[in-house]
N, C-alpha and C positions, 0 to 999 in steps of 0.2 A: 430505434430503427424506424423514423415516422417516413412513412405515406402516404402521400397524400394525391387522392384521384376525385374526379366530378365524376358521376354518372348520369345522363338524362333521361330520370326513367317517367316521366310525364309533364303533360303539359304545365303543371302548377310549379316547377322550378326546377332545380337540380340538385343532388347531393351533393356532400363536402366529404367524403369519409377519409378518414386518418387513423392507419395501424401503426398501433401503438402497445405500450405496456401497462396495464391498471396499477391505481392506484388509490390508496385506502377513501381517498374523495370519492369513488365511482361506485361507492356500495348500494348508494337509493340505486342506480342504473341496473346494479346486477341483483340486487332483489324483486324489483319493480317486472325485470326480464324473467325471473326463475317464479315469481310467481303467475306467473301467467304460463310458463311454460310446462312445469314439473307440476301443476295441481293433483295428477295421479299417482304420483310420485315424491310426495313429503314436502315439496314446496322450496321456498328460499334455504339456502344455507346461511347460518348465524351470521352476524358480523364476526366473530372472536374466531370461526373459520376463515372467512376470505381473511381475517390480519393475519391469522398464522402461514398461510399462503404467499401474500406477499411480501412477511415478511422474508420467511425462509429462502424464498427460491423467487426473488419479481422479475429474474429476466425470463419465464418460463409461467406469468403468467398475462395473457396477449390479450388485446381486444381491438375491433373497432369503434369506432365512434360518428357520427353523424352528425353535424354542426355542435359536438360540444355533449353528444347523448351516445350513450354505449349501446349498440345496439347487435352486439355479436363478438363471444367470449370464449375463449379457452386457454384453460388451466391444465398444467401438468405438474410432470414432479419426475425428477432424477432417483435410481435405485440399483441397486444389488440387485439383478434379475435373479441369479443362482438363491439369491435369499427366501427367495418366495416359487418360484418354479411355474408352471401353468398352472397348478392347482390352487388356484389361490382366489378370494372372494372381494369386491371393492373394497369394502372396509379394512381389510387386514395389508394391503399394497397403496392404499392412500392414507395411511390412520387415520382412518375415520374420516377424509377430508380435510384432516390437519396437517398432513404430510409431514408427520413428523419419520417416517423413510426416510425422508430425501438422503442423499449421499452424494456429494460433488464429487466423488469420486466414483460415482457405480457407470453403466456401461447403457444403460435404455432411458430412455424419455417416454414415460408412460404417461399417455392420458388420463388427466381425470376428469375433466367435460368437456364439452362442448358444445355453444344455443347459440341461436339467430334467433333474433326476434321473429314473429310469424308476419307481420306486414313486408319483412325486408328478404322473404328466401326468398325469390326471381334474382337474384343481385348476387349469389353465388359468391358470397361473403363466408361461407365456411372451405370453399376451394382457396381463398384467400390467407385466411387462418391456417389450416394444411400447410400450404406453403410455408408461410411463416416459421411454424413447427420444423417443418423437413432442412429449413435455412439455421434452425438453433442445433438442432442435431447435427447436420453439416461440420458446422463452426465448432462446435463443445465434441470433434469428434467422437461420438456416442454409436454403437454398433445398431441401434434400429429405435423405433418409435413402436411404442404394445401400448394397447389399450383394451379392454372390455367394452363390448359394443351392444347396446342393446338391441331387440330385435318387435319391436312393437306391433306390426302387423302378423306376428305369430297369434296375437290372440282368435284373427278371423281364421285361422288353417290347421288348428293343435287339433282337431277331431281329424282332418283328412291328411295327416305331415305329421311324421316325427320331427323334432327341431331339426336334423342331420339331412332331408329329404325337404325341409323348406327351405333350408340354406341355401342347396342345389337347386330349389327350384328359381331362387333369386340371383342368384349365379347366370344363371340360363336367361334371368330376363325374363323368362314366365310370370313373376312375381316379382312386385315392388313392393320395397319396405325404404321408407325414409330414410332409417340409419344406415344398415346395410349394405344396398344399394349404393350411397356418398359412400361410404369406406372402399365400396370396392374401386367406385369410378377414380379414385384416387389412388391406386395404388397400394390398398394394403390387402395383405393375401390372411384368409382366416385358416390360424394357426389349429383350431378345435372348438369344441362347444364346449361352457360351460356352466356347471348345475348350481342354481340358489347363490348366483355371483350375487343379486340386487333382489333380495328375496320380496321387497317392498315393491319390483316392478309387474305389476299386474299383468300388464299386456303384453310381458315379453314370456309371462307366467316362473319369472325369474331365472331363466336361460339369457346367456348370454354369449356373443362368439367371441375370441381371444384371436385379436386382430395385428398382423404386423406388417412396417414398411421396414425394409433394410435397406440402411444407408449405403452405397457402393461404394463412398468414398472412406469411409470408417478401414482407420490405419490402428491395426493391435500392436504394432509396435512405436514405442516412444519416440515423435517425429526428433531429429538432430537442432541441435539450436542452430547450430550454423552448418552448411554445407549440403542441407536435407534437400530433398525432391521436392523441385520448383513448378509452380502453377500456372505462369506465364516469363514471356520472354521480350528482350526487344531484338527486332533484327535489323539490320541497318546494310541494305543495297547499294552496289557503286553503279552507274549509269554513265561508264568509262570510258572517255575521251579518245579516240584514238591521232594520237598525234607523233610528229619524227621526234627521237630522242638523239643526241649523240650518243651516248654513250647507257651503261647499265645505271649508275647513281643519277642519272637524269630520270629516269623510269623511276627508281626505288624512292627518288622526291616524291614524285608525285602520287604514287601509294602509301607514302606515308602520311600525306597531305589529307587525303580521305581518311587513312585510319585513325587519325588525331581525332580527324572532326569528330565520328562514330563514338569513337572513346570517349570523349566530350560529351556526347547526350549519351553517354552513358548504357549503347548499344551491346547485347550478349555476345554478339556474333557481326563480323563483317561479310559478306561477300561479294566476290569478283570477278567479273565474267571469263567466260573460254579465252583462251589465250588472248589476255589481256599484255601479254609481254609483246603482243606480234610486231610492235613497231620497232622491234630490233630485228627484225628481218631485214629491215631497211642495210642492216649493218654488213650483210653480207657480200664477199665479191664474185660469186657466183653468178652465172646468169639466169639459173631457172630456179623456180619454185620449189624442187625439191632442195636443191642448196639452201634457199634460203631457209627452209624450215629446219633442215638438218643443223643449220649454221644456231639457229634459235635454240637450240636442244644442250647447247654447248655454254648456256647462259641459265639454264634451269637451276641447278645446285647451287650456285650464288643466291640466284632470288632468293630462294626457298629458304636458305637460312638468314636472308637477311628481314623475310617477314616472319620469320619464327620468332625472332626478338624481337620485332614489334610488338607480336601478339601478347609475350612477357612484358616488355617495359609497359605498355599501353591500357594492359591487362582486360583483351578481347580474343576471344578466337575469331580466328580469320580463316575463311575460304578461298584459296588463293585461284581460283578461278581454277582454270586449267593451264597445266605447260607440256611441252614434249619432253619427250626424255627417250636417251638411248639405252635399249639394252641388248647389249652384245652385239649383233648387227639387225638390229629392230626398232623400230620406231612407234613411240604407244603415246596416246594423250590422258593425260594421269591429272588432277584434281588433288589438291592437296588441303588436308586439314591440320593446320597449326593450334595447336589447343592455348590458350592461355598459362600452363602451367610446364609447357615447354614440350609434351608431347608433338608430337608427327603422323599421322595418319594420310593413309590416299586410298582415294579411287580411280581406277584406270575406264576409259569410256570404253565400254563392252560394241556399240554397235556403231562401228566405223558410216561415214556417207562416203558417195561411189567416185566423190572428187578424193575425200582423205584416202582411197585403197586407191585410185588409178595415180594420182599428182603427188601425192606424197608418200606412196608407199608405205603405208602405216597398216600396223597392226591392232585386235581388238583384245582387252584383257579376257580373264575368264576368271573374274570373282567378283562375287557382289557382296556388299554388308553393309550395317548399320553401324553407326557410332554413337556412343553414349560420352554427354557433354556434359557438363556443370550446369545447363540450363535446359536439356531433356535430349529424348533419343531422337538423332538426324536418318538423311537417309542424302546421298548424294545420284543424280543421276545429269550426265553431261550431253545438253543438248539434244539432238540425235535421240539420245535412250529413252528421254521420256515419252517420245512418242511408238514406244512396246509397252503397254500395260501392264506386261507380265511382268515387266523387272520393279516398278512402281507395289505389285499386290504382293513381289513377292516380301519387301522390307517393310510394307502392312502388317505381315503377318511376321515381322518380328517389332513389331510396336513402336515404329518411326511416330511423330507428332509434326516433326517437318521434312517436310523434300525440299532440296537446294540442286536450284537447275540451274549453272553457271553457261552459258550459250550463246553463240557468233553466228550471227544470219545476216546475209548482205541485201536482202529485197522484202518486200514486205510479207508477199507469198511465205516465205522461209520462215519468216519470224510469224506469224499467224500460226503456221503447222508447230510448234513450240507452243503458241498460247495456249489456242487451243488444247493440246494435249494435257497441259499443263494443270488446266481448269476441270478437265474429266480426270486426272488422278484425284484430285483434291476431293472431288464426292465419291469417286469410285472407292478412296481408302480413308477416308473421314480424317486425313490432315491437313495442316497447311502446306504451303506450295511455295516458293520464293522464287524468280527469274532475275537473272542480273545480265546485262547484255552491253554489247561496245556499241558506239556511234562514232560520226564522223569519216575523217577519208583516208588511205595512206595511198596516191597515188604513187610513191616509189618504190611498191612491196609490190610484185608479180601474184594475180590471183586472188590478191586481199585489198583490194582498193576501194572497197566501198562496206559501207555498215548500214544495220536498220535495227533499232532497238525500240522497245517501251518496258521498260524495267515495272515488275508489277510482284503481287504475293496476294495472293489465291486464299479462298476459303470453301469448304463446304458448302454445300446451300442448306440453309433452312432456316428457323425462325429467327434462330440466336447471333445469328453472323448477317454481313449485310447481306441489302436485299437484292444486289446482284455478283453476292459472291466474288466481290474484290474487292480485298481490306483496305486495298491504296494503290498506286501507280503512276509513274512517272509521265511527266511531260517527254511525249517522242522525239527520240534523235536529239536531244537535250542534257549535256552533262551536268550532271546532278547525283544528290544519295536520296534514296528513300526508305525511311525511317518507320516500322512499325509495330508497334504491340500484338504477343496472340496470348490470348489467353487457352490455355489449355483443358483447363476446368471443362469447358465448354464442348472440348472434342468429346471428354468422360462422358458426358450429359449426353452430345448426341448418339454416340454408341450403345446407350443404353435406353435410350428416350427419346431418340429423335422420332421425324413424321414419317423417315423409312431408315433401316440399319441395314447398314449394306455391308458389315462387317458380320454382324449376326445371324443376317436373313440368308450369305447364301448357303446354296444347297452342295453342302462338302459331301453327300452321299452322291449328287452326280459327277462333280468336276473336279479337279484341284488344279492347280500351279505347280508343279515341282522344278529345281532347279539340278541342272546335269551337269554343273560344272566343276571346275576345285570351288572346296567349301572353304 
């Protein structure tokens, strides 16, 4: 896993450093480091150690390097935790350094050292290494990383501190200690103290803390080879033309036309905006706009099974934007989810606008939910909805990763109030966001003659996503698809580690969301 970074830490030139994995060449580097390092502490370890080390386990032992020179190492080793328990002494959970433990099969990645050279700590090469570790744990799904930490600055406080009362004093920040200190500013929580771990360490007077990071991703069940819980997705937007059709197979052409393409690059998921059917409004012989939408209503059941077999043959789920539909003497606008594997799912748009309740006489549903896909859990919200918060936090809170907002704005105003909203769910509930919207004109549809779109898919803000929080987005009022990867990993990350958790932090002893509707 090499990389490779410069750093300019002076005027006399720049580093080269490259992490990497040791190898039995790089033993002058790690004895040359150990002996300068550990002098109070027994010194280098053998050669006949580091080979049993690399040999046993080399993806688990790391270093960097510096044009070619090792200048900061850590070794570990896979184990049995239950084998050994907290009670346990270096020597008997490393053997002796030879790690003859190891167990590809045990469950922790315990440390067994870790040095920087002493000209190169400013460089924060052991946050680096850390890393590193926390990325093999990751990947070897392994339930935590433990190690035994020594505690060196105890020898200036053993008269005024028990070990348990200097811990906490370093805890606090009152007291700095080398090791410590880095353990903690990293992420690992101390598990207890322990007596005569390193009985040869003077300064720690052979105390030591029993140190742990737990991996949040760490899966105890046997992931599926095929069909398992996926870590990213692609999604793939239609940016949908509105133009006359004659008839319904002249429409169902041209969605199948986009779905092809999507299927093609190979996209998870389609989707399509709000009544994207509307240009068979045109079809009606009514004079007013509620005719014609009513007349529209009368063409819903056709589509819908004729992109349910797309989604099969093509093997994509598709969001079929939104269409009307009659029920009993009611008129609702419903969002439809075509699964790939021939499933049917919908969402009905909960909060009607004051044109669809006066011009079209429509009504709002009254159920909200999430949907679980073959490529993670969705959440659909229709135009309109996403600009209530509360219908957005409340599918947060059953663990959406994407919201899909299928939505028809005829001015720019209109479509702004969508973006906008769109991009405060996305940090409000640490997921992605996707927008698909129509363009173009149908002047011979009453009330729908004009469109305003920029098809776009939202991110959180923070470090790991871009830096203004929009993964990609369409050329405006421009028919087109837009195509994007999210990786998911990433949401995990920021809910638990981001630079604020907004899932975490709020305060469920002041407020909640509840929902009053049918469940």
């Amino acid at each position: 896993m090499p990389i490779k970074d410069s750093v300019n830490s002076n005027e006399e030139g720049e580093h080269l450093l490259e992490l990497r994995h040791l190898t039995l060449d790089d033993y002058d580097d790690i004895r040359e480091l150990q002996e300068a390092i550990y002098q109070r502490v027994g010194g280098a370890l053998p050669f006949k150690q580091f080979k049993a080390q690399i040999s046993t386990f080399p993806d688990g032992q790391i270093c960097i390097e510096d044009k070619g020179k090792v200048i900061a190492v850590a070794l570990s080793v896979i184990v049995d935790y239950e084998q050994f328990g907290d009670k346990h002494t270096y020597e008997e959970i490393t053997g002796d350094a030879y790690i003859t433990t190891h167990d590809p099969n045990g469950d922790v990645l315990y440390g067994v050292d870790v040095f920087v050279s002493p000209e190169y700590r400013g460089l924060r090469l052991g946050r680096r290494l850390y890393e590193a570790r926390k990325e093999l744990v990751r990947n070897l799904n392994l339930r935590s990383i433990m190690a035994g930490g020594r505690i060196p600055n105890y020898i200036q406080y053993a008269k005024e501190f028990t070990p348990y009362e200097y811990i906490e004093q370093v805890k606090s920040k009152d007291i700095f200690d080398p090791i410590l200190t880095f353990q903690l500013s990293n992420g690992f929580d101390v598990k207890q103290v322990m007596k005569a771990y390193l009985p040869e360490d003077k300064d720690s007077l052979g105390y030591a803390t029993l140190l742990q990071w737990h991996n949040m991703y760490f899966d105890a069940e046997k992931p599926n080879l095929i069909g398992g819980k996926r870590s990213s997705a692609r999604v793939g937007c239609v940016q949908w033309q509105m133009r006359y059709f004659e008839d319904v197979e002249g429409l169902l052409q041209q969605v199948e036309y986009f779905v092809d393409a999507l299927s093609d690059y190979k996209c998870d998921v389609a989707l399509f905006p709000e009544f994207f059917n509307a240009p068979l409004m045109g079809l009606s012989d009514g004079e007013s706009s509620i005719d014609a939408i009513w007349h529209l209503a009368e063409y819903t059941e056709e589509i819908l099974t004729a992109i349910s077999r797309l989604s099969v043959s093509y093997n994509i789920n598709i969001i079929a934007g939104s269409m009307p539909v009659i029920e009993g003497d009611e008129l609702f606008n419903v969002a439809y989810l075509c699964h790939r594997d021939g499933k049917i799912e919908s969402q009905y748009k909960l909060q009607l606008t004051p044109h669809e309740k006066k011009e079209w006489i429509m009504k709002g549903g009254n159920k909200l939910q999430s949907f679980d896909t073959d490529f993670g859990k969705i959440g659909i919200l229709i135009c309109y909805d996403v600009e209530f918060p509360e219908l957005a936090r409340l599918l947060s809170e059953q663990d959406i990763q994407v919201l899909f907002v299928p939505f028809w704005t005829d001015t720019k105003n209109g479509y702004l109030r969508v973006r906008r909203c769109a991009q405060a769910r996305a940090i409000e509930n640490e997921c992605y966001v996707a927008i698909a919207g129509s363009v173009g004109n149908l002047p011979q549809v009453d009330n729908v003659d004009i469109q305003y779109a920029q098809t776009a898919v939202f991110s959180p803000s923070d470090f790991a996503f871009p830096h203004d929080a929009i993964v990609s987005e369409t050329t405006p009022n421009t028919e087109m698809t837009l195509i994007v990867d999210l990786d998911f990993d990433k949401l995990t990350k920021l809910q638990n580690e981001g630079s604020v958790r907004n899932y975490l932090d709020k305060r469920r002893d002041l407020f909640r969301v509840e929902w009053l509707g049918d469940k």
